[in-house]
C-alpha positions as CSV (number, residue, x, y, z in Angstrom):
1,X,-56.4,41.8,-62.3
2,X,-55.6,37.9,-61.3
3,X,-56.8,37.7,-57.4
4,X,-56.6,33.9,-57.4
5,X,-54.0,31.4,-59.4
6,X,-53.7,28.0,-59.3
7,X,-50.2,26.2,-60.3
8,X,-49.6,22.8,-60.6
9,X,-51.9,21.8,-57.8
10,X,-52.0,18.0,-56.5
11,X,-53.4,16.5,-54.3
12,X,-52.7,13.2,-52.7
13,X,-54.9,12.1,-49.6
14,X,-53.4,9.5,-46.5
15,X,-53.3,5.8,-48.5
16,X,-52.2,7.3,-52.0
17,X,-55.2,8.4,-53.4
18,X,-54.6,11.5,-56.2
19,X,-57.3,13.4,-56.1
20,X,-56.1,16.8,-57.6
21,X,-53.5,16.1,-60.1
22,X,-51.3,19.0,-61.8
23,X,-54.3,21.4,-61.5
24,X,-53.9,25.1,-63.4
25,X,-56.3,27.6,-62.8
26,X,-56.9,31.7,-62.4
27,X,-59.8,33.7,-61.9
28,X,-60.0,37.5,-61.4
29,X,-61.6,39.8,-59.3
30,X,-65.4,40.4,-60.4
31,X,-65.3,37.0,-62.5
32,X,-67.0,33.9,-62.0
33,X,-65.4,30.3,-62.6
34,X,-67.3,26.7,-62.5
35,X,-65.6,24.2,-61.7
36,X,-68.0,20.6,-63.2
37,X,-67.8,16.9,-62.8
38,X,-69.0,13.8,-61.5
39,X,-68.8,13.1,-57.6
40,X,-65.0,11.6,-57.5
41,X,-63.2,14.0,-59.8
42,X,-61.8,16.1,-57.2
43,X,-63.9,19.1,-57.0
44,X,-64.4,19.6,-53.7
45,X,-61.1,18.4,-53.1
46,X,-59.8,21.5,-55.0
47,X,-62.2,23.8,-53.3
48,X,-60.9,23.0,-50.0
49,X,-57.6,22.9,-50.6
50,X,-57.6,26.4,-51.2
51,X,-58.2,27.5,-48.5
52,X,-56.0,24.6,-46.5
53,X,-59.3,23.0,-45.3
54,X,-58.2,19.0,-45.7
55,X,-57.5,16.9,-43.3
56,X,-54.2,16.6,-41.6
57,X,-52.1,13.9,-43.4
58,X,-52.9,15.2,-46.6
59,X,-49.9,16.3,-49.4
60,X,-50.2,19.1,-50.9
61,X,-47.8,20.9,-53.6
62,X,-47.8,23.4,-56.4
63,X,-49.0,27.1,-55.5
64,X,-52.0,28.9,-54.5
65,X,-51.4,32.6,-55.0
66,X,-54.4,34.8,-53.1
67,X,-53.4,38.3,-54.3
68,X,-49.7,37.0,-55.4
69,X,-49.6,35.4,-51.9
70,X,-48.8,31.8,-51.5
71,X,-51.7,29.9,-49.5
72,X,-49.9,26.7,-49.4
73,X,-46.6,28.7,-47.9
74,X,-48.6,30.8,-45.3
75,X,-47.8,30.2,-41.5
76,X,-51.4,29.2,-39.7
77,X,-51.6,32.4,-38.2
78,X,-51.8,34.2,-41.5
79,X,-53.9,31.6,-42.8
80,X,-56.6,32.0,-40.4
81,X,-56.5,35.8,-41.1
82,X,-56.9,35.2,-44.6
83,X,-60.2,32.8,-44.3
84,X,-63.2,34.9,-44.2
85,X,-61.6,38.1,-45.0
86,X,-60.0,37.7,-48.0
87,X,-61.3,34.0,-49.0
88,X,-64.5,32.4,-47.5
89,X,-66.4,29.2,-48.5
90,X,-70.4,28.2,-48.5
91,X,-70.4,24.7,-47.4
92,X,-72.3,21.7,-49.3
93,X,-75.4,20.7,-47.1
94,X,-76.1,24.1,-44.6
95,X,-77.7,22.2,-42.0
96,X,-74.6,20.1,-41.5
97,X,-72.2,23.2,-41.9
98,X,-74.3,25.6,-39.2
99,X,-74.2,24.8,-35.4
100,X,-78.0,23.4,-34.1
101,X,-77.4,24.9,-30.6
102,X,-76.6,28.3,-31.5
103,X,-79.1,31.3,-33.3
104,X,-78.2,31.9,-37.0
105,X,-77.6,35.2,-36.1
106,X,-74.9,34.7,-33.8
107,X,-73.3,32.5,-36.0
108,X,-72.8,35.3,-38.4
109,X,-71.9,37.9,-36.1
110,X,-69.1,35.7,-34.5
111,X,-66.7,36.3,-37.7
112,X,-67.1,39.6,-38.0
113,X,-66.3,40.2,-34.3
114,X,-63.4,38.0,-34.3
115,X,-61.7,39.0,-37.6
116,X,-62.7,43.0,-37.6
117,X,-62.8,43.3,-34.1
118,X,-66.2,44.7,-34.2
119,X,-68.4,45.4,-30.8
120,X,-71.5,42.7,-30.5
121,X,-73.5,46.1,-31.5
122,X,-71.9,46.6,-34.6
123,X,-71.7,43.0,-35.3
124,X,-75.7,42.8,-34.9
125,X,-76.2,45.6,-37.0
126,X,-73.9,44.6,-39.6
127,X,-75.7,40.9,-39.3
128,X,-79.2,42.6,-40.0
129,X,-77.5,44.0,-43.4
130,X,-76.2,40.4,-44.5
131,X,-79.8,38.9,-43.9
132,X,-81.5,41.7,-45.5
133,X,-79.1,41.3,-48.6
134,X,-79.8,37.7,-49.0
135,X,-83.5,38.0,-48.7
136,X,-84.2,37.2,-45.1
137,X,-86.2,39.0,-42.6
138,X,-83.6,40.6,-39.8
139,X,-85.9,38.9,-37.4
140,X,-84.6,35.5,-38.7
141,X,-81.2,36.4,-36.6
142,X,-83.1,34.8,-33.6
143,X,-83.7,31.4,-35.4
144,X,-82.2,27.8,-34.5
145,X,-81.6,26.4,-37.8
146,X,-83.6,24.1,-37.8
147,X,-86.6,26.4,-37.4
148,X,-85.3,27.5,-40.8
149,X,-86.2,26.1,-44.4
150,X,-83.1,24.3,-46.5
151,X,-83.2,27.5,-49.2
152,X,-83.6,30.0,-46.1
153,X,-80.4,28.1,-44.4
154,X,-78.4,27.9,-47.2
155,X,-79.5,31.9,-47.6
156,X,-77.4,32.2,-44.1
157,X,-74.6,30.0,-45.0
158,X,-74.3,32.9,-47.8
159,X,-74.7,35.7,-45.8
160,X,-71.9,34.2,-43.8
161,X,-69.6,33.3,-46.3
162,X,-70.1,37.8,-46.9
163,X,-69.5,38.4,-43.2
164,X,-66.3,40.1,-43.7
165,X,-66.2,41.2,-47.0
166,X,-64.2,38.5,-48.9
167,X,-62.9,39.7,-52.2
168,X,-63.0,35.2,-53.1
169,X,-65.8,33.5,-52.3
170,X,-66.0,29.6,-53.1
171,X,-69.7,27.8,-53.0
172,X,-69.5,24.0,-53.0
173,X,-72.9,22.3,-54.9
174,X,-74.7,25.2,-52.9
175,X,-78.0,24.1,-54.6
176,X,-77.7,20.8,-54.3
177,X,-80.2,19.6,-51.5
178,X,-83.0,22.5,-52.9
179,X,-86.0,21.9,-54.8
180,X,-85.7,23.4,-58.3
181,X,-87.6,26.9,-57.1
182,X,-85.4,27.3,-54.2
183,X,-82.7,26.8,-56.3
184,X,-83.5,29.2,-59.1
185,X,-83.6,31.7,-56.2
186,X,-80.2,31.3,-54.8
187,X,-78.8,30.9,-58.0
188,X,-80.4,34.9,-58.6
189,X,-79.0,35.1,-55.1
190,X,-75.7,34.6,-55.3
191,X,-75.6,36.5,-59.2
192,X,-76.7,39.3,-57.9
193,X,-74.7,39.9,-55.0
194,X,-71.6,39.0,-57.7
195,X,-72.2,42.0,-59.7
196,X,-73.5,44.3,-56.8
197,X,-69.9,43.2,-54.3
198,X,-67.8,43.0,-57.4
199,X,-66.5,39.2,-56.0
200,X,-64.6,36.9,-57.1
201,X,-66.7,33.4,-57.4
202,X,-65.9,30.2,-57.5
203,X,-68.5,27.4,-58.2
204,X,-68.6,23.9,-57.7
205,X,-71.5,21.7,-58.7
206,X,-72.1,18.4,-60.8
207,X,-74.8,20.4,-63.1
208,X,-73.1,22.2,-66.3
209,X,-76.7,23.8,-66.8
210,X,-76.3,25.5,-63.1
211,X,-73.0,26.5,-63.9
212,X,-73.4,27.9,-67.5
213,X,-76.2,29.9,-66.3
214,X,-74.0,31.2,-63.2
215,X,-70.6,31.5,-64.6
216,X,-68.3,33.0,-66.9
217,X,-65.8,30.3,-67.3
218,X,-65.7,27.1,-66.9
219,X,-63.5,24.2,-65.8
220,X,-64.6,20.4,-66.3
221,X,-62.1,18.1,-64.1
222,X,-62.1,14.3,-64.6
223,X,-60.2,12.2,-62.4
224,X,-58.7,14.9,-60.8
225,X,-57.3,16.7,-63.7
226,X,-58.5,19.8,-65.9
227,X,-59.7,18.2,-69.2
228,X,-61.6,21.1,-70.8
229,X,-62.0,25.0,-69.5
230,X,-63.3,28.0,-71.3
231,X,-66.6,30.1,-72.1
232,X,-69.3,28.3,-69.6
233,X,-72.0,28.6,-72.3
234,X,-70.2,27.3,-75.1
235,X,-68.8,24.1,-72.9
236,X,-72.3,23.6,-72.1
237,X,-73.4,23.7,-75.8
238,X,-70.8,22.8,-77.8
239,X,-67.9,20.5,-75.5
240,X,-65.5,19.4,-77.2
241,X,-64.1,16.8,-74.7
242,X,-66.1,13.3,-74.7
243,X,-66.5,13.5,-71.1
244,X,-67.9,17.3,-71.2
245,X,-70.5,16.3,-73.7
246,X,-71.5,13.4,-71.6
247,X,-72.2,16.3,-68.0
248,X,-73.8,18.1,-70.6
249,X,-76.1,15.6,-72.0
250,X,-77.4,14.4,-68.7
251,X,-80.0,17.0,-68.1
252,X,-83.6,16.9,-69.7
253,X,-83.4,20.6,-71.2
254,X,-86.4,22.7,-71.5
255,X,-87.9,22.8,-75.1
256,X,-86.3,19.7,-76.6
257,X,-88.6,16.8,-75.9
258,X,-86.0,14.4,-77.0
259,X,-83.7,15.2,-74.2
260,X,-86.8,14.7,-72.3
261,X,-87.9,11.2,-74.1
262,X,-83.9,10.1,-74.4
263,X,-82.7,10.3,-71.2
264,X,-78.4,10.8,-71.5
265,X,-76.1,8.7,-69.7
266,X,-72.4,7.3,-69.2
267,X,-71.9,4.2,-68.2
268,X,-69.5,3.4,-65.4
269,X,-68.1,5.6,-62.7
270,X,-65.0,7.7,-62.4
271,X,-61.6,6.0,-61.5
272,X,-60.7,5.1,-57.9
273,X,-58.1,8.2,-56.9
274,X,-55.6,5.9,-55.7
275,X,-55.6,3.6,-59.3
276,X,-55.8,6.4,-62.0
277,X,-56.1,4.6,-65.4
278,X,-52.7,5.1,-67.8
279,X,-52.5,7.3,-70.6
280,X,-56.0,9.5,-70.8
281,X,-58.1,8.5,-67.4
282,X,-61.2,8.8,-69.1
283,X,-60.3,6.2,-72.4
284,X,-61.9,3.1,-70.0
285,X,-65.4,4.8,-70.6
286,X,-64.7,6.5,-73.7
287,X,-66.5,5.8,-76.7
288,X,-64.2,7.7,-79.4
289,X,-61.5,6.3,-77.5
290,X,-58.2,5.7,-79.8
291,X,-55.3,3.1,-79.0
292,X,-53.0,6.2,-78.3
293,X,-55.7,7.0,-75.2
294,X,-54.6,4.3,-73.4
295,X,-50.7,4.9,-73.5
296,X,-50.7,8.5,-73.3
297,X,-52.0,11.1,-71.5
298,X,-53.6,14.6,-73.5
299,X,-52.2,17.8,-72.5
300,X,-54.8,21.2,-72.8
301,X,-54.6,22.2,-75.9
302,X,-56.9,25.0,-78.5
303,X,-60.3,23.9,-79.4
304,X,-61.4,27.0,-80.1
305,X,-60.1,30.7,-78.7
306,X,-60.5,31.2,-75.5
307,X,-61.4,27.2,-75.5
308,X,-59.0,24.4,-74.1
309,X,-59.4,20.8,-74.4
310,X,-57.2,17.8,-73.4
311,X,-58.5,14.9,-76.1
312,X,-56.9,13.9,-79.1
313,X,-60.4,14.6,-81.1
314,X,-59.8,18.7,-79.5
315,X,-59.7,20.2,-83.1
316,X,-63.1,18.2,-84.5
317,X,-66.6,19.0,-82.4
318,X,-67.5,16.0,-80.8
319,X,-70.4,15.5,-82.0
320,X,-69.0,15.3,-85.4
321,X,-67.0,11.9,-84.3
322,X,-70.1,10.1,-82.3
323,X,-72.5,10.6,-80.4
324,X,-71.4,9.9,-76.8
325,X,-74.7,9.3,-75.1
326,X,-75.8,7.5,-78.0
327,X,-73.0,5.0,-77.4
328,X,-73.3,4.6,-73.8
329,X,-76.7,4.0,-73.7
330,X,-76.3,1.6,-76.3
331,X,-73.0,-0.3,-74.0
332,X,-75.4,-0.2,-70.7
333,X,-78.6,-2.0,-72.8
334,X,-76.6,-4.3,-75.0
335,X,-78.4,-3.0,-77.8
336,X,-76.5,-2.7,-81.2
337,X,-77.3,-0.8,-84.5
């Protein structure tokens, strides 16, 4: 069953900057979907516009359907009831997202006393379960945050985001500031409690090794647009956009020294939101690039089942055509063969 579905999503901040353009998504209950990309493409745009958590000023059209009901047309009364009870999200960067001046504890306990209506004694008791489920000592309720280690904060920020018992719960790069142990640990974390709550998760992070390891599905946007989405592990091994090769190159993996000895790049930077490149965004960095890429745009199509892409190379693996990290390193060091 579909709990979330995207249609047709954009984006457009204050200033005309598109940074979610025509996005189509769905994800059902007791599934998990990455969403991948380079800071710029309109991730964490995406994230928080599901949940109507932009700034005021911003446009935003196309549906959101929570359960078959429209986020985007729900009063603010409705959409406060929705957020943590049927939809919640773990920030990017806990100590920024939790208050300094008030005990972790309390902080969780206030949703679920102001959404379930549950007495402070029920709401303690039910806060000693959350801790207890993320890892954490019950006697960590009592902690400031900063008394509290960045994996043992963002282990709050989780057990938060559960308060209520969401059926949707979206993390944004929720491993990003953690040392490569802590983040093994949450990423255990937050599998687990996937398969044990039966939840809907959504992912956002930069790292397609994170995300293939975490999720089912996945979604690689560019420029604030979808350009590949299907099976997480065969994205991260076998992409058949330019651009997903390129995220997926960029990680040293374990047990291939030349990934190691090679380091992967691409050169440049995504396109400002508010001067999107014509035809296919990513043809100004491309190196498979065709003359049709800069006059028109690629739609999704087949790769493979199960497997869209939007490049006009979709139907031939790409590194069949060239190998894009070969090529970009070669553009950024002048170097020629």
């Amino acid at each position: 069953m579909t709990l979330l579905e995207v249609r047709n999503l954009e984006v457009t901040y204050p200033g005309g900057a598109a940074a979610v353009r025509g996005v189509d998504l769905s994800l059902a209950a007791g599934h998990t979907l990455g969403i991948a990309g380079e800071s710029g493409c309109g991730k964490s745009t995406l994230a928080l516009a599901l949940l109507r958590l932009l700034p005021a000023g911003t446009r935003v059209t196309g549906e959101i359907l929570l359960d078959g009901e429209d986020v985007l047309a729900m009063r603010w009364g409705r959409v406060r009831a929705v957020r943590w009870a049927r939809a919640s999200i773990v920030f990017q960067g806990a100590m920024h997202s939790l208050n300094p001046v008030h005990r972790v504890g309390d902080q969780i306990a206030e949703p679920i006393v102001l959404h379930q209506g549950a007495t402070a004694a029920a709401a303690r008791r039910r806060t000693g379960e959350l801790l207890r489920s993320v890892g954490l000592p019950v006697a960590r309720a009592a902690a400031y945050p900063h008394e509290l280690s960045g994996g043992q904060r963002q282990r709050v920020m989780i057990a938060m985001a559960l308060a209520c018992d969401p059926r949707l719960v979206i993390a944004d790069e929720p491993t990003t500031a953690l040392d490569v142990m802590i983040q093994a640990q949450i990423l255990r974390l937050i599998r687990r409690l996937v398969a044990e709550q039966d939840l809907a998760l959504m992912m956002v992070s930069h790292d397609l090794a994170v995300l293939a390891d975490t999720c089912d599905r996945l979604a690689v946007m560019y420029a604030g647009r979808v350009v590949e989405e299907g099976p997480a592990r065969r994205i991260y091994e076998d992409a058949r956009h330019p651009y997903g090769k390129a995220l997926s190159a960029a990680f040293p993996r374990i047990g291939e020294p030349a990934s190691r000895f090679a380091p992967r790049g691409l050169a440049g930077d995504p396109p400002d939101p508010s001067a999107v490149p014509s035809g296919c965004a990513f043809h100004p960095r491309c190196p498979v690039a065709l003359d049709v890429c800069a006059t028109q745009d690629q739609a999704l199509r087949e790769a493979a089942p199960g497997h869209l892409a939007a490049c006009v190379h979709t139907r031939t693996p790409v590194a069949d055509t060239v190998d894009t990290a070969e090529v970009s390193v070669a553009e950024e060091t002048g170097e020629t063969s």
